[in-house]
mmCIF file of the C-alpha atoms, coordinates in Angstrom:
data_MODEL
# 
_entry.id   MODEL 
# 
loop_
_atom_site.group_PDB 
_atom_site.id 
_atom_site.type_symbol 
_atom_site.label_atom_id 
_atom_site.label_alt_id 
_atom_site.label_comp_id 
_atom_site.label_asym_id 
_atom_site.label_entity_id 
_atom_site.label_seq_id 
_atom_site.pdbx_PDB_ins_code 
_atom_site.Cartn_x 
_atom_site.Cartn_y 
_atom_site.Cartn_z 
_atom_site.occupancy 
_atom_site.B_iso_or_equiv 
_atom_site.pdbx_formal_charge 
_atom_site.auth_seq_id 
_atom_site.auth_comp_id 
_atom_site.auth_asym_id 
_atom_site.auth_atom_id 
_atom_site.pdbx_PDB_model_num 
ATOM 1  C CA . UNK A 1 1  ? 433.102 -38.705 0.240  1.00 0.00 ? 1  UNK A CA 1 
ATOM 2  C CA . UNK A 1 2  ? 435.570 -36.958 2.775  1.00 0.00 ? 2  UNK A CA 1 
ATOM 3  C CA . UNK A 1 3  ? 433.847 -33.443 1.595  1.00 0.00 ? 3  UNK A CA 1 
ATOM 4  C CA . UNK A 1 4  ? 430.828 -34.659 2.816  1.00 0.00 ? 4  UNK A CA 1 
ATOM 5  C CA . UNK A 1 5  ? 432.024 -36.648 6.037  1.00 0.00 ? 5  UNK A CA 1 
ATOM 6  C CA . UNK A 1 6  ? 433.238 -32.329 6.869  1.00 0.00 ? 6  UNK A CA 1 
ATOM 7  C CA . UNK A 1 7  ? 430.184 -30.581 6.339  1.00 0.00 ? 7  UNK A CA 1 
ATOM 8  C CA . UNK A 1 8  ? 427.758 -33.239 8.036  1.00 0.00 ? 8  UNK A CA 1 
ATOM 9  C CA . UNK A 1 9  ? 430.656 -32.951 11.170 1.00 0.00 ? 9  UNK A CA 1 
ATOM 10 C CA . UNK A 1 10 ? 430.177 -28.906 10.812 1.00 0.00 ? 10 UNK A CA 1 
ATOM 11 C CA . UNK A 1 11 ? 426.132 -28.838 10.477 1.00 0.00 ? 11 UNK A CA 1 
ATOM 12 C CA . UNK A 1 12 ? 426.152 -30.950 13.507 1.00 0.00 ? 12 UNK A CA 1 
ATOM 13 C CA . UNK A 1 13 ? 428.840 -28.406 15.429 1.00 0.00 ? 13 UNK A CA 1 
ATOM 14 C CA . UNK A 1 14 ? 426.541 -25.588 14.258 1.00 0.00 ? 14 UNK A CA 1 
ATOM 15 C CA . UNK A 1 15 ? 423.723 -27.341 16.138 1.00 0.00 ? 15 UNK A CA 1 
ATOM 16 C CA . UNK A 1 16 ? 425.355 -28.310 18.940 1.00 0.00 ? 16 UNK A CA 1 
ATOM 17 C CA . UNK A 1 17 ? 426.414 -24.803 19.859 1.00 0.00 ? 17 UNK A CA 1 
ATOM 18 C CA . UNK A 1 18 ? 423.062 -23.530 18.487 1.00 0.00 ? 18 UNK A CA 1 
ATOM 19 C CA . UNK A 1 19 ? 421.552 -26.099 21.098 1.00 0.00 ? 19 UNK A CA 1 
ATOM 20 C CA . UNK A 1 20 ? 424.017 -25.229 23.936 1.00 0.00 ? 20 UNK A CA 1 
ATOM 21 C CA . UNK A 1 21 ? 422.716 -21.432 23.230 1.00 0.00 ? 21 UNK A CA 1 
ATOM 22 C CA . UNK A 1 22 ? 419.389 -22.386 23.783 1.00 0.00 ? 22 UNK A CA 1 
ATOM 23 C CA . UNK A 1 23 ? 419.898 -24.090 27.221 1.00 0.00 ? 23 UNK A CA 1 
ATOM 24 C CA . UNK A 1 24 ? 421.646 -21.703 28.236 1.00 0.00 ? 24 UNK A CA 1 
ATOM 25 C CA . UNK A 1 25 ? 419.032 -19.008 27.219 1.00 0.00 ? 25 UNK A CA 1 
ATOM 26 C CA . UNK A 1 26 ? 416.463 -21.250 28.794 1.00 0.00 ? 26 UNK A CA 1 
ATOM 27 C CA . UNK A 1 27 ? 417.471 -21.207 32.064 1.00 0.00 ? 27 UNK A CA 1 
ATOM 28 C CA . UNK A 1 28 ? 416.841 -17.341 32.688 1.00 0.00 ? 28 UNK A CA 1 
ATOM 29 C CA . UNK A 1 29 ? 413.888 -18.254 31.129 1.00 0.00 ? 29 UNK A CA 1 
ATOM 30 C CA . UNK A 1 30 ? 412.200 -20.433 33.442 1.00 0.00 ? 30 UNK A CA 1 
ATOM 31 C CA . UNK A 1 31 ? 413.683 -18.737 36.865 1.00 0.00 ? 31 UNK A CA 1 
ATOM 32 C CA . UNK A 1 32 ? 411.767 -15.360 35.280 1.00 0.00 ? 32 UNK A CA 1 
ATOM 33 C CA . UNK A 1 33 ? 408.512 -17.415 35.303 1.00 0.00 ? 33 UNK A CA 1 
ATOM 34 C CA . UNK A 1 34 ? 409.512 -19.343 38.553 1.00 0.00 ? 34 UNK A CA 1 
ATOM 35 C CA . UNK A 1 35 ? 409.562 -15.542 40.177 1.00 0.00 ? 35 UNK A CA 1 
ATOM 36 C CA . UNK A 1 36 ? 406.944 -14.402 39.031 1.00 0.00 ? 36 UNK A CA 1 
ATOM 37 C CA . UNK A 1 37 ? 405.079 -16.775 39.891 1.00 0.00 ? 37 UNK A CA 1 
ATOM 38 C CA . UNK A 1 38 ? 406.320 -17.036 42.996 1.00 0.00 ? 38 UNK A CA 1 
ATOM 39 C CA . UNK A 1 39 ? 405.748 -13.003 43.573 1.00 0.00 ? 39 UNK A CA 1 
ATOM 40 C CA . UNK A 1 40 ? 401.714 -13.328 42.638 1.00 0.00 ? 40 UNK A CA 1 
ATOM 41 C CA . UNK A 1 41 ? 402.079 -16.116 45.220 1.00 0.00 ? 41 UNK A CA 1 
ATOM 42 C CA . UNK A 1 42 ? 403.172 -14.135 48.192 1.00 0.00 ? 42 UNK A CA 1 
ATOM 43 C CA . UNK A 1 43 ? 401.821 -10.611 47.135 1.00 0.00 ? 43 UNK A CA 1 
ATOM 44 C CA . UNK A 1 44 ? 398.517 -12.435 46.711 1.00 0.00 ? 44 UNK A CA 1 
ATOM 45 C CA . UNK A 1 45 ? 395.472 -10.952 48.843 1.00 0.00 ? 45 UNK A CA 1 
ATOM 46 C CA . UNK A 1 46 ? 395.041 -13.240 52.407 1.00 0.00 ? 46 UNK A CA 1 
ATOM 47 C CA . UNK A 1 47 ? 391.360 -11.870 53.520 1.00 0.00 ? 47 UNK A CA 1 
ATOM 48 C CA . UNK A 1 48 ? 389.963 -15.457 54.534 1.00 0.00 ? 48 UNK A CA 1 
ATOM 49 C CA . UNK A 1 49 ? 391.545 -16.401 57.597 1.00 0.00 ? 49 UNK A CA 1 
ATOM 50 C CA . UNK A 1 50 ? 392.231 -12.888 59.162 1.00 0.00 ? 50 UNK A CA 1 
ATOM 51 C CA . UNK A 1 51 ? 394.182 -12.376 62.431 1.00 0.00 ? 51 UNK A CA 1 
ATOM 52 C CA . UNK A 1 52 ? 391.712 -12.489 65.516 1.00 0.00 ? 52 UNK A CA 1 
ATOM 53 C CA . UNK A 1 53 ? 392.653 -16.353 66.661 1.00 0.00 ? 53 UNK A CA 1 
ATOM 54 C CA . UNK A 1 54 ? 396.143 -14.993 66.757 1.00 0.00 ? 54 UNK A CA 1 
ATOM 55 C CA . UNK A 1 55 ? 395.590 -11.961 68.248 1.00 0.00 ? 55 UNK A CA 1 
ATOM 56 C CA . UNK A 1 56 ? 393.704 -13.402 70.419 1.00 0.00 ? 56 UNK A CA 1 
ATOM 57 C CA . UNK A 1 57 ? 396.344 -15.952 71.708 1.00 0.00 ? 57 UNK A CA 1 
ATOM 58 C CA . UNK A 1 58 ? 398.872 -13.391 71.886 1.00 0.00 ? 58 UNK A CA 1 
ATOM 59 C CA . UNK A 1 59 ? 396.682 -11.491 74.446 1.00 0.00 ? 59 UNK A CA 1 
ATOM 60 C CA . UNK A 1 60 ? 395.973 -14.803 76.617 1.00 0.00 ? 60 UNK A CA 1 
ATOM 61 C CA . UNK A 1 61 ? 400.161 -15.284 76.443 1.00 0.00 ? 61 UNK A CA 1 
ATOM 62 C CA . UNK A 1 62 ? 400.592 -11.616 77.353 1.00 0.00 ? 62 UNK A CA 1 
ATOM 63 C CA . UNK A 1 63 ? 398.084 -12.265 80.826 1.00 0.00 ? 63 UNK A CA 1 
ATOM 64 C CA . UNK A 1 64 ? 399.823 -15.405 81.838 1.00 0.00 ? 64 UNK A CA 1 
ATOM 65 C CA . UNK A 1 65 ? 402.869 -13.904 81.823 1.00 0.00 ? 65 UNK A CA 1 
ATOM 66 C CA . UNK A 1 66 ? 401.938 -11.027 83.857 1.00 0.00 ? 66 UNK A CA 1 
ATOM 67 C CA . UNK A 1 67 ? 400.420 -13.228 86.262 1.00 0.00 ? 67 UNK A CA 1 
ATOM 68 C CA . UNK A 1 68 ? 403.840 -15.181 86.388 1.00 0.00 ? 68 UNK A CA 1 
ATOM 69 C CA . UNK A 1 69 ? 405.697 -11.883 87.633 1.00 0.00 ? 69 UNK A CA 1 
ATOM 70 C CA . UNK A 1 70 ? 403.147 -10.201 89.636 1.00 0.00 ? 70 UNK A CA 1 
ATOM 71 C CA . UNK A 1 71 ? 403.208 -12.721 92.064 1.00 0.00 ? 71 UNK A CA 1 
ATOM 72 C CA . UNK A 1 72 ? 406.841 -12.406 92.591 1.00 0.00 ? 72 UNK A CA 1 
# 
């Protein structure tokens, strides 16, 4: 009875650490696929929106402030 009490107790060490491996393995894991992911996200192509609204508002800042100092 007692021999059998020990080797349920060491089967269930075995998969404990065998467990605690796998978390541990895991977690390298998934922040490998978060970065990737995350690196198609922001390398991705941005061709819909383009820049000419902002460019455009930079050049319209740009005047107003030269018309602030010219005056001066």
């Amino acid at each position: 009875m007692i021999s059998l009490l020990i080797s349920q107790r060491r089967t269930l060490m075995v998969w404990e650490v065998g467990m605690a491996a796998l978390a541990w393995l895991l977690i390298p894991l998934v922040a490998g696929i978060g970065a990737g992911l995350w690196g198609g996200w922001a390398g991705r192509n941005r061709t819909g929106a383009g820049d000419g609204s902002e460019l455009a508002g930079y050049a319209r800042f740009r005047e107003a402030m030269e018309k602030s100092h010219s005056g001066s």
